[in-house]
Each structure stands twice: as structure tokens, then as C-alpha cells.
N, CA, C and O atoms as a printed pandas DataFrame, in Angstrom:
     atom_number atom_name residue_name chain_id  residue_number  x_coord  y_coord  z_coord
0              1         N          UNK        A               1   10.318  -10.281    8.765
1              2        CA          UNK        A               1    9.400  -10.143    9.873
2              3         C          UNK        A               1    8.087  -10.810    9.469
3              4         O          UNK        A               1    7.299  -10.247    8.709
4              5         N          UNK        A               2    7.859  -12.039    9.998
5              6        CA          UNK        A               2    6.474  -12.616    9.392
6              7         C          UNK        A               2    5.565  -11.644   10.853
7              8         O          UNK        A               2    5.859  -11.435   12.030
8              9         N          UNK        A               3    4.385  -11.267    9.966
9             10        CA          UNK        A               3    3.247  -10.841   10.704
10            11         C          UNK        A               3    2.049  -12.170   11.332
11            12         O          UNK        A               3    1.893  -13.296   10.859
12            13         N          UNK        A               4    1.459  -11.644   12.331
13            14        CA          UNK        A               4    0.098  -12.770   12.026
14            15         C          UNK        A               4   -0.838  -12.422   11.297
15            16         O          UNK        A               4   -0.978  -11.218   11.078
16            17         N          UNK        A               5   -1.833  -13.476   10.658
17            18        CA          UNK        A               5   -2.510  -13.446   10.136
18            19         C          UNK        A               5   -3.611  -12.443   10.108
19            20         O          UNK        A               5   -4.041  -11.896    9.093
20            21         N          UNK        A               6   -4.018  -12.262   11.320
21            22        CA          UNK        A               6   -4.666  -10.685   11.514
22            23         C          UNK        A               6   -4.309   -9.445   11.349
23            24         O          UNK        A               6   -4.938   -8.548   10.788
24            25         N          UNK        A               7   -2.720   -9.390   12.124
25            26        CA          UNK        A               7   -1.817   -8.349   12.007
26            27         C          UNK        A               7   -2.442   -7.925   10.777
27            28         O          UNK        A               7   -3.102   -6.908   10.567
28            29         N          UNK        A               8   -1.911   -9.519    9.457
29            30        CA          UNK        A               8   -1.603   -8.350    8.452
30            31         C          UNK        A               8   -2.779   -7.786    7.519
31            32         O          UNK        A               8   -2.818   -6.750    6.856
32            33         N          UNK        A               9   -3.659   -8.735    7.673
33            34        CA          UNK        A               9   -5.290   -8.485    7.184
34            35         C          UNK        A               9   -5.309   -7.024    7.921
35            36         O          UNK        A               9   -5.527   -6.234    7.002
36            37         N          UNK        A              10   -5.203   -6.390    8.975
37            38        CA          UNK        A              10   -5.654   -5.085    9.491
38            39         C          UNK        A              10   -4.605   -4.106    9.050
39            40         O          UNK        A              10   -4.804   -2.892    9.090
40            41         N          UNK        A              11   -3.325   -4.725    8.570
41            42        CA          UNK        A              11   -2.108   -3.639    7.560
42            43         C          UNK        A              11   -2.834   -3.476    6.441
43            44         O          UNK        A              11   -2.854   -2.327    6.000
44            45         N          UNK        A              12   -3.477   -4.353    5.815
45            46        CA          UNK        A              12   -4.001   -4.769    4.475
46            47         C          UNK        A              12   -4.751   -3.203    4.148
47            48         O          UNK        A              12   -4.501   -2.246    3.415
48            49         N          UNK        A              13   -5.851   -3.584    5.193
49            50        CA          UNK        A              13   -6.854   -2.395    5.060
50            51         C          UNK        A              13   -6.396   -1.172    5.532
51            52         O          UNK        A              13   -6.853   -0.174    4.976
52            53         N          UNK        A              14   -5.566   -1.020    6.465
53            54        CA          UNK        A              14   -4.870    0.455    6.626
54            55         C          UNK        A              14   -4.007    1.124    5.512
55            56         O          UNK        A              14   -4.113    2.341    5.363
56            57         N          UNK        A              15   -3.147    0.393    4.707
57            58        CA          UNK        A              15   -2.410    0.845    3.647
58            59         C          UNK        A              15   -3.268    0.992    2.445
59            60         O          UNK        A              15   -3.212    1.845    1.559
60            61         N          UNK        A              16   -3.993    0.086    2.579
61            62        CA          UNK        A              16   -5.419    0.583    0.895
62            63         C          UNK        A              16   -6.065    2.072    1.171
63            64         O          UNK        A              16   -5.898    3.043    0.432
64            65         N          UNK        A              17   -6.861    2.053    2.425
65            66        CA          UNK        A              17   -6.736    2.647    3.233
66            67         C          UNK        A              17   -6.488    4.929    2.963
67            68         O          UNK        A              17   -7.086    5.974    2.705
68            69         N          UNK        A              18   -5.192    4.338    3.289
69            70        CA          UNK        A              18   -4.478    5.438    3.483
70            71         C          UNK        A              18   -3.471    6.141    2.166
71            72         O          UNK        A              18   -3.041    7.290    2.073
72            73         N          UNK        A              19   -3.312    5.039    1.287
73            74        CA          UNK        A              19   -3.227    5.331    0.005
74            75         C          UNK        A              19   -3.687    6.037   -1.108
75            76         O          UNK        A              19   -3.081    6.654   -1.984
76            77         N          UNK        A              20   -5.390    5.740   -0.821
77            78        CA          UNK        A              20   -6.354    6.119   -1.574
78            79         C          UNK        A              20   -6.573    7.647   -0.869
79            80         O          UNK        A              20   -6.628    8.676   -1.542
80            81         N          UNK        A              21   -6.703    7.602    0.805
81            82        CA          UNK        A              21   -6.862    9.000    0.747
82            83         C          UNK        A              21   -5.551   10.195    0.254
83            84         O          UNK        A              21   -5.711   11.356   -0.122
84            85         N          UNK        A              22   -4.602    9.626    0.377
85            86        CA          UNK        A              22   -3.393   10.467   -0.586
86            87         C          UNK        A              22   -3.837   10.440   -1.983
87            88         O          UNK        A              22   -3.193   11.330   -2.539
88            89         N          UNK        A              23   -4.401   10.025   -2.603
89            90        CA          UNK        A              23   -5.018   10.454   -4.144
90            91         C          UNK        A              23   -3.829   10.748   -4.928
91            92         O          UNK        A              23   -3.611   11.784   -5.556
92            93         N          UNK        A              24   -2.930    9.515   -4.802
93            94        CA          UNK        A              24   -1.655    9.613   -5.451
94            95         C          UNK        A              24   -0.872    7.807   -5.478
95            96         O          UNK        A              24   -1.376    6.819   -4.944
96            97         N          UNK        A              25   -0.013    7.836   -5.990
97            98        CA          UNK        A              25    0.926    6.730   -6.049
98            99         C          UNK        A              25    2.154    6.819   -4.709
99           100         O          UNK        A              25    2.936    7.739   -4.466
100          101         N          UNK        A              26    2.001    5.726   -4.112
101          102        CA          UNK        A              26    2.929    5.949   -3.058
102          103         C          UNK        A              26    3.846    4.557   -3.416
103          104         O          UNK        A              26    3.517    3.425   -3.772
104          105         N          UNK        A              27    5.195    5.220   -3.137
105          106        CA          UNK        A              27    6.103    3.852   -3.347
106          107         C          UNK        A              27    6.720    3.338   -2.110
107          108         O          UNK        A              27    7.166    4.132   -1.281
108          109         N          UNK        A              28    6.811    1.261   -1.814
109          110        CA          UNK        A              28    6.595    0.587   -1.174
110          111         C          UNK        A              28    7.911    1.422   -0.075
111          112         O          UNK        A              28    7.645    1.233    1.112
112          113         N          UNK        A              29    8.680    1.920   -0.206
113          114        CA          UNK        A              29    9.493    2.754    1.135
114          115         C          UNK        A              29    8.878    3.260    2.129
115          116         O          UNK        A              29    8.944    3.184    3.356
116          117         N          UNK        A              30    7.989    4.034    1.017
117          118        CA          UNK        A              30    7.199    5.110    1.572
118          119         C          UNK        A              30    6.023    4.559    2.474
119          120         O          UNK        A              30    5.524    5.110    3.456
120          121         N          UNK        A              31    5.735    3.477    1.970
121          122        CA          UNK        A              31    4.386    3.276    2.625
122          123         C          UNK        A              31    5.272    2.266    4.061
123          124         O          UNK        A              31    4.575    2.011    5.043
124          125         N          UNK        A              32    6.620    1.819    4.051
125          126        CA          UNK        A              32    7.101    0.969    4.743
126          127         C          UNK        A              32    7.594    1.536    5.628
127          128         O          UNK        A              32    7.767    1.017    6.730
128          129         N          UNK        A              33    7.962    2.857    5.296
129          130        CA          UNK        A              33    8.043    3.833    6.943
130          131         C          UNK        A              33    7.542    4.888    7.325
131          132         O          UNK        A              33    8.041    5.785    8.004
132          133         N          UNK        A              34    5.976    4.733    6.642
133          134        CA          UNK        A              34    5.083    5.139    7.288
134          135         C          UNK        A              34    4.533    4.306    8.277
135          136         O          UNK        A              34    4.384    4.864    9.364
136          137         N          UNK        A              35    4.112    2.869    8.195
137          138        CA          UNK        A              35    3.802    2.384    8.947
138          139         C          UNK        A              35    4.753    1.203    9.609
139          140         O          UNK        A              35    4.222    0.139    9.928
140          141         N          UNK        A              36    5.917    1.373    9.774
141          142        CA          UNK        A              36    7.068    1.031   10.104
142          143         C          UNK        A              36    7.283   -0.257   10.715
143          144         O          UNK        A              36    7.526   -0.713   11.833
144          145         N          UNK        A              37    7.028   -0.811    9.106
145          146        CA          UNK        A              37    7.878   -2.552    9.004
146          147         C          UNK        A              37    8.360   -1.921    7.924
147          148         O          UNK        A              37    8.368   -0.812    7.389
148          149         N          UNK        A              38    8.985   -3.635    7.718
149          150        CA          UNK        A              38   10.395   -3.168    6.650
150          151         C          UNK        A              38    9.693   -3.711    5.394
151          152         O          UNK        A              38    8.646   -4.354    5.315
152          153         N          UNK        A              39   10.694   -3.210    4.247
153          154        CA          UNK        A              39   10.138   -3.591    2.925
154          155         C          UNK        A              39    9.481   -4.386    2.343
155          156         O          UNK        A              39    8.539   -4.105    1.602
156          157         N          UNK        A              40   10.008   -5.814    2.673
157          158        CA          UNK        A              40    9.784   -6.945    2.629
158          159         C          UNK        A              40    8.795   -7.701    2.886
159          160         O          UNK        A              40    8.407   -8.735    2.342
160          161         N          UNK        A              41    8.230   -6.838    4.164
161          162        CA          UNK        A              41    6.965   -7.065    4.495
162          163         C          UNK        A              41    5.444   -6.204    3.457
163          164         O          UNK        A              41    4.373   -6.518    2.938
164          165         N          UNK        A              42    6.280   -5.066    3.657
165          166        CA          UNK        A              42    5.191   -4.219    2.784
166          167         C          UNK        A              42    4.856   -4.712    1.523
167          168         O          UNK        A              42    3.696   -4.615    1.123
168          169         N          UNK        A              43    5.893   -5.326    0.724
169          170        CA          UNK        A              43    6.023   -6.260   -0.366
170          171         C          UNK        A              43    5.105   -7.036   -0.529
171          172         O          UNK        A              43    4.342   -6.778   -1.460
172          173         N          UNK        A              44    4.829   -8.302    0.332
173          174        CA          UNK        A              44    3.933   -9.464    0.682
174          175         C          UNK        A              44    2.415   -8.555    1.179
175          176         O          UNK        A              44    1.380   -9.066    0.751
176          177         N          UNK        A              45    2.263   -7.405    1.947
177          178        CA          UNK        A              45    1.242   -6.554    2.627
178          179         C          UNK        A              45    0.368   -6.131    0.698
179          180         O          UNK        A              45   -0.699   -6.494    0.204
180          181         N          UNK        A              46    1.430   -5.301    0.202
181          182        CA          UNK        A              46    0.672   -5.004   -1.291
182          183         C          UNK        A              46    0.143   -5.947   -1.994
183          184         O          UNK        A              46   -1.040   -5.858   -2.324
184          185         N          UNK        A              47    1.152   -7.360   -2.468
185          186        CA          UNK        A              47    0.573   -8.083   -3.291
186          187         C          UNK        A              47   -0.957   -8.909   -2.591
187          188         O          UNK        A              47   -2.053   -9.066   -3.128
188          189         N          UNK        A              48   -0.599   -9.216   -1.561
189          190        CA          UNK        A              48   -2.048   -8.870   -0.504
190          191         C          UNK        A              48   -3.424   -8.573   -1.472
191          192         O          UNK        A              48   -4.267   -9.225   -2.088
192          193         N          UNK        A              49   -2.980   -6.718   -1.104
193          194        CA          UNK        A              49   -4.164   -6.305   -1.758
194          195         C          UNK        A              49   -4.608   -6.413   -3.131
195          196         O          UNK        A              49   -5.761   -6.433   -3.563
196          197         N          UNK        A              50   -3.353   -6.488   -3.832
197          198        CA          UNK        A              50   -3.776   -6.671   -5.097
198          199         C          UNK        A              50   -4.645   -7.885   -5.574
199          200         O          UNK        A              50   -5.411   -7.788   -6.532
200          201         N          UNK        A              51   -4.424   -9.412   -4.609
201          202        CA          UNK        A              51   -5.077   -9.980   -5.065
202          203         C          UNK        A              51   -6.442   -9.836   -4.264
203          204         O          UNK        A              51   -7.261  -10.729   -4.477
204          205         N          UNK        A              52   -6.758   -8.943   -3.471
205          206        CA          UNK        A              52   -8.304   -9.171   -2.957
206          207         C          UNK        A              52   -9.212   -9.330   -3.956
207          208         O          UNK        A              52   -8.867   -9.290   -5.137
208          209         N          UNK        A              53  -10.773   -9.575   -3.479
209          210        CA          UNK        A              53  -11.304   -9.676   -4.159
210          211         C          UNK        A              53  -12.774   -9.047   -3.933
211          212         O          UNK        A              53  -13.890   -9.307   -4.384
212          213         N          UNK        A              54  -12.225   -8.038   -2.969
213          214        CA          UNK        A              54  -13.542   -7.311   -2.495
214          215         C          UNK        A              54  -14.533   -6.605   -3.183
215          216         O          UNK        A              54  -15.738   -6.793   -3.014
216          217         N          UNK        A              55  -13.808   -5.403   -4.332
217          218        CA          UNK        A              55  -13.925   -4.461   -4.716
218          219         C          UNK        A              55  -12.679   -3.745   -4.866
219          220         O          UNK        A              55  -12.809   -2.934   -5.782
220          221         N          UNK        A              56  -11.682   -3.707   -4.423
221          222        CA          UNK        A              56  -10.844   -2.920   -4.019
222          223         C          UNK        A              56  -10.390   -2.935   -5.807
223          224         O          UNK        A              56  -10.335   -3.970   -6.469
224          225         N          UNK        A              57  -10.079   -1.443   -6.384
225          226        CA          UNK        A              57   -9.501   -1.536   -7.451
226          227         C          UNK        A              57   -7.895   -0.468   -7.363
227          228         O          UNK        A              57   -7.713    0.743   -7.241
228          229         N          UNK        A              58   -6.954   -1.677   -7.499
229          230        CA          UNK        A              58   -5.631   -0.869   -7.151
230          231         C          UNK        A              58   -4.934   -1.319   -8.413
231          232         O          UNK        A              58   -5.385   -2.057   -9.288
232          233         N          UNK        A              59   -3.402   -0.566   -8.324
233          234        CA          UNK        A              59   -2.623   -0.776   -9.661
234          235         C          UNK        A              59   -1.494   -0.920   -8.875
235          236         O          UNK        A              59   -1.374   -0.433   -7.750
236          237         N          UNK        A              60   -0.230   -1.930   -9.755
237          238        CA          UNK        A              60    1.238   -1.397   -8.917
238          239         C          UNK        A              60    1.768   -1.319   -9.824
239          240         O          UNK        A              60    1.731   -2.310  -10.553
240          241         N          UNK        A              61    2.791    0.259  -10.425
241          242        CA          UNK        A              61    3.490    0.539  -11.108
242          243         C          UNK        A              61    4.916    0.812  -10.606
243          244         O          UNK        A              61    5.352    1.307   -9.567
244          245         N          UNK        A              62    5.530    0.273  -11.804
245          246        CA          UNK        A              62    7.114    0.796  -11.558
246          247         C          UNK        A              62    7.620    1.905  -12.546
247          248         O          UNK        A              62    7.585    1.873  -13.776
248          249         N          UNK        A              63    8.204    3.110  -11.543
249          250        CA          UNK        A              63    8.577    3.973  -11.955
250          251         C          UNK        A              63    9.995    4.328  -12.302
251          252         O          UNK        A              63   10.717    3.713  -11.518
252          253         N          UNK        A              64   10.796    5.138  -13.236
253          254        CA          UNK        A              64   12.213    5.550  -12.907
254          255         C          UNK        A              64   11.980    6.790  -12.333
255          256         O          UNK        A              64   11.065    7.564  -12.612
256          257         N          UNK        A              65   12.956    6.950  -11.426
257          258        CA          UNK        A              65   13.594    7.749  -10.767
258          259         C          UNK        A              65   15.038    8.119  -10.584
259          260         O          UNK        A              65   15.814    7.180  -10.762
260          261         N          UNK        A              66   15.572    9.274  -10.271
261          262        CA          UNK        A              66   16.855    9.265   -9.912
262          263         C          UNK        A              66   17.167    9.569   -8.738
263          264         O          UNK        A              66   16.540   10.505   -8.242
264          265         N          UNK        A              67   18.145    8.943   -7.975
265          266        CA          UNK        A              67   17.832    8.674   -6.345
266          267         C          UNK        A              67   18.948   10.443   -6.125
267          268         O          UNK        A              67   19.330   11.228   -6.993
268          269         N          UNK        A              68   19.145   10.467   -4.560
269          270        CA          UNK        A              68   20.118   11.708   -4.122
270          271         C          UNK        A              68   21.443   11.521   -4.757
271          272         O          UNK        A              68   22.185   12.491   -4.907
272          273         N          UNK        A              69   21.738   10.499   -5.086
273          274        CA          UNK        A              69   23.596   10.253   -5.361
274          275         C          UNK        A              69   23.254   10.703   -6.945
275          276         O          UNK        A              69   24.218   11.319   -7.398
276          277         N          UNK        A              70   22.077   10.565   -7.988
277          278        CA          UNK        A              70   22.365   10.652   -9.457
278          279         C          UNK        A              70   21.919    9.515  -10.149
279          280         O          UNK        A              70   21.457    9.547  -11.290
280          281         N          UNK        A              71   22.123    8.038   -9.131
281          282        CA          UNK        A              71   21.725    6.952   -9.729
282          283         C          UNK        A              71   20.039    6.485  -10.102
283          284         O          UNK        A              71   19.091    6.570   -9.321
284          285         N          UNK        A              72   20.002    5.926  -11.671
285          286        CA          UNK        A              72   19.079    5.718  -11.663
286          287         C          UNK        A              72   17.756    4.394  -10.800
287          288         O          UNK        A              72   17.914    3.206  -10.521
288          289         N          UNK        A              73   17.308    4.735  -10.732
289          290        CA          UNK        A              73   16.396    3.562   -9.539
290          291         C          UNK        A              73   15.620    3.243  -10.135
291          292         O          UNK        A              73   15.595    3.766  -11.249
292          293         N          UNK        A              74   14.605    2.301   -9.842
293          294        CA          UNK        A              74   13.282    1.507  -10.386
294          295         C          UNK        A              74   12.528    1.415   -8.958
295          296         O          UNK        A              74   12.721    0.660   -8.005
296          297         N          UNK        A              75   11.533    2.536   -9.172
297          298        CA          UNK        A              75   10.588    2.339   -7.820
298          299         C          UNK        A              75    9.204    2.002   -7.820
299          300         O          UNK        A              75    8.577    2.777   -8.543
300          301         N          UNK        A              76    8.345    0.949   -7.165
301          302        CA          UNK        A              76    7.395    0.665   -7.378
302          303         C          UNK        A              76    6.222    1.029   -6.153
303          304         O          UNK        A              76    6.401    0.985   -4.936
304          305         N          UNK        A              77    5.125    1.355   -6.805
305          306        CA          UNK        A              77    4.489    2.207   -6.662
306          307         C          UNK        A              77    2.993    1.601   -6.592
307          308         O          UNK        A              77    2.512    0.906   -7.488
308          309         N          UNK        A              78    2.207    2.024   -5.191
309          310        CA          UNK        A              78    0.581    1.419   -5.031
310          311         C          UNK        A              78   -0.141    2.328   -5.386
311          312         O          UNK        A              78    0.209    3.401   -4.893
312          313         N          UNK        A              79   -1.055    2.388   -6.066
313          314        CA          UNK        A              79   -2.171    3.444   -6.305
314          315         C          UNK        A              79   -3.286    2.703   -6.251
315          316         O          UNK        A              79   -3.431    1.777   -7.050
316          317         N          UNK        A              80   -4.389    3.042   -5.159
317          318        CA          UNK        A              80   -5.609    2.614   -5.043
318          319         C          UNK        A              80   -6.657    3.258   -6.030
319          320         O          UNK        A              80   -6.077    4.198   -6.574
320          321         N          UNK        A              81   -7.697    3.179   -6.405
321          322        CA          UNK        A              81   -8.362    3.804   -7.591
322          323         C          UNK        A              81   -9.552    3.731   -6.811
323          324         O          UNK        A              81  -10.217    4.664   -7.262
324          325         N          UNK        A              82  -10.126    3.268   -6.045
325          326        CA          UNK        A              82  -11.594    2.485   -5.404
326          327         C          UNK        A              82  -11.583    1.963   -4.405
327          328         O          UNK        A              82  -10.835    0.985   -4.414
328          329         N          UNK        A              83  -12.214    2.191   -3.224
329          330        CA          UNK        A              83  -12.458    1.500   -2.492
330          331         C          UNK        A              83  -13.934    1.019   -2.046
331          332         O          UNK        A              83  -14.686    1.984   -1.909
332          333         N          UNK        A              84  -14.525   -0.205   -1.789
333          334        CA          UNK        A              84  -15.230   -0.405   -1.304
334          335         C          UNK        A              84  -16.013    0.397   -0.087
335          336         O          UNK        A              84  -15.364    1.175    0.613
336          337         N          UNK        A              85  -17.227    0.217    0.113
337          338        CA          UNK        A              85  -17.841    0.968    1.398
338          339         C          UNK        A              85  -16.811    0.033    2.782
339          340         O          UNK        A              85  -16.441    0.537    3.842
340          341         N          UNK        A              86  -16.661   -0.826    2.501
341          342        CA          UNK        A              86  -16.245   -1.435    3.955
342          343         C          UNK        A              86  -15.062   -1.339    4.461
343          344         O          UNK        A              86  -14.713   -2.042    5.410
344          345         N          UNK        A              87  -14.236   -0.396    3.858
345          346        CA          UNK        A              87  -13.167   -0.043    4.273
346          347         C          UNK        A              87  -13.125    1.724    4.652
347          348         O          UNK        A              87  -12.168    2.356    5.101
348          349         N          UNK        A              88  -14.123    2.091    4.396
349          350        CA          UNK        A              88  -14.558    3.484    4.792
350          351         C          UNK        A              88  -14.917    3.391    6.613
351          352         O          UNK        A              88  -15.635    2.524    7.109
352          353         N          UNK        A              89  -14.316    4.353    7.285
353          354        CA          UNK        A              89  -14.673    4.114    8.737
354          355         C          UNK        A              89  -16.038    4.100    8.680
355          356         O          UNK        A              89  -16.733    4.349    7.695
356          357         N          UNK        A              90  -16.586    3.631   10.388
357          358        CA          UNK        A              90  -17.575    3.869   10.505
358          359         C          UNK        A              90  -18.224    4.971   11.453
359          360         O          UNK        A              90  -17.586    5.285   12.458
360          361         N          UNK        A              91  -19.410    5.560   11.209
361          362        CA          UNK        A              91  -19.206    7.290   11.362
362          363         C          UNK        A              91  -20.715    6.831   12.079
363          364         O          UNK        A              91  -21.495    6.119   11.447
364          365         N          UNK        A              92  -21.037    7.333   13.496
365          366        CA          UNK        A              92  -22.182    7.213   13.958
366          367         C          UNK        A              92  -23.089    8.387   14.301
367          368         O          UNK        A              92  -22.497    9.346   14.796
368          369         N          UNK        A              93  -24.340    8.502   14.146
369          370        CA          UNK        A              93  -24.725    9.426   13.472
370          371         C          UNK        A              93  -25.067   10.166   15.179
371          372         O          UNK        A              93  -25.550   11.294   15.277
């Protein structure tokens, strides 16, 4: 699913976003049906952020896991650490 260029600049900042306020590691499934495109996209959406160059300080780790069947998995994982003021809504007084 190619996005447009805006599309995905405004995924960009919703998944940094919404990551950081979970104050946790979310893995690319998770974040792919939450906001419901497919993996592949979320894929290209993360490395995205990783290369910004705003401020934004994020990590992507890969984790093991063992899935429902027993098998072991390799899941990778966004954790935001920082965000800039400009991705904080804006709140009018």
C-alpha cells in the first residue's frame, strides 16, 4: 500500500506520537493494527521516524518471543524516548 507523501508524514507523527504516550515498546503488528495499514507499510512509516531529524529520540529493538502455537518469533519493537515540543498537541489557553 504506497501512502502519499502527506498521508505518511501525518502517520509519522501519530505513531511517535502515540508510542511515547504508551511509555513502553510497541511491536510493528501492534502499532499496524492499531492504526490499520498493513505491516509493510508500518515498516517504511518507523524507519521514517527513525531517520528524522527533529529531536525525536527513538530506538528499534528486536525481541524473542514465543508466539500462541510455542514457536519461537523475532519481534521488533518502537520505543520513543523524547519527543520534541512540536509534536505535543496544541492546547489553547
Amino acid at each position: 500500500m504506497a501512502l502519499p507523501w502527506a498521508k505518511r508524514v501525518v502517520l509519522e507523527r501519530k505513531i511517535a506520537r502515540w508510542v511515547w504516550e504508551e511509555k513502553r515498546a510497541i511491536t510493528l503488528p501492534d502499532i499496524a493494527e492499531h492504526f490499520g495499514i498493513d505491516v509493510p507499510s508500518t515498516w517504511k512509516i518507523v524507519r521514517s521516524i527513525l531517520r528524522r531529524t527533529d529531536g525525536i529520540k527513538c530506538s528499534l529493538e528486536a525481541r524473542q518471543d514465543v508466539d500462541n502455537s510455542g514457536n519461537k518469533v523475532i519481534f521488533e519493537c518502537l520505543e520513543v524516548h523524547e519527543l520534541p515540543d512540536s509534536y505535543q498537541p496544541f492546547i489553547s489557553s
